[in-house]
Steps between C-alpha positions, in 0.01 A plus 500: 500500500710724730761737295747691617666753214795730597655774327705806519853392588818668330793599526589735791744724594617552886254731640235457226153361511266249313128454574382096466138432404376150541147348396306273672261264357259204581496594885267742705743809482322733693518327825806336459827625670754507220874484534831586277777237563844482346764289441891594396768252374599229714222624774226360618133678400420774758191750574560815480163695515140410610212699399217453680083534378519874505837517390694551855872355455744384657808430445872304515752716744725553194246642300300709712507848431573428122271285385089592496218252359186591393207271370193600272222252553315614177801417297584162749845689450774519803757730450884544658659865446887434579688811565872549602549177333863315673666243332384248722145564386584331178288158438219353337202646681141356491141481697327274612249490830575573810742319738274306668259405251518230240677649187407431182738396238835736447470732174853529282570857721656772436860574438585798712944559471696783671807601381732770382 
């Protein structure tokens, strides 16, 4: 069945970084578009990076710049390196397909918190 297993969130200063890995199962990763969504406290979920078949992104405005995915197709692994971390980056982060394509069921995520 199709899987989704994140990892690699933390605790984060201002400034610092955490890299996200996420793997897929049960769906054909290679040529599917994969996606890292998040959703803070009291917010609604929101996308913040696509990564495309050969691993072109893009991106939410706010994150642009300081954000980079990546995506191994041998590993069916997706990847998020967060740099510059803000405080508003803090919320549970997870993957899933594509916007635009039918997801698959939501994994637990990944805690990812910002602070001082």
């Amino acid at each position: 069945q199709v899987q989704f297993v994140e990892s690699g969130g933390g605790l984060a200063q201002p400034g610092g970084s955490l890299r996200l890995s996420c793997v897929a199962s049960g769906i054909a990763f290679s040529i599917t578009p994969m996606a890292w969504y998040r959703q803070a406290p009291g917010n609604e979920l929101e996308w913040v990076a696509r990564i495309g078949n050969s691993g072109m992104g893009d991106y939410l405005d706010v994150v642009r710049g300081r954000f980079t995915g990546a995506r191994d197709n041998e590993k069916k692994t997706i990847y998020l390196q967060m740099n510059n971390l803000k405080p508003e980056d803090t919320a549970v982060y997870f993957c899933n397909v594509a916007p635009g394509l039918t997801k698959g069921p939501w994994g637990q995520g990944t805690q990812v918190t910002v602070s001082s």
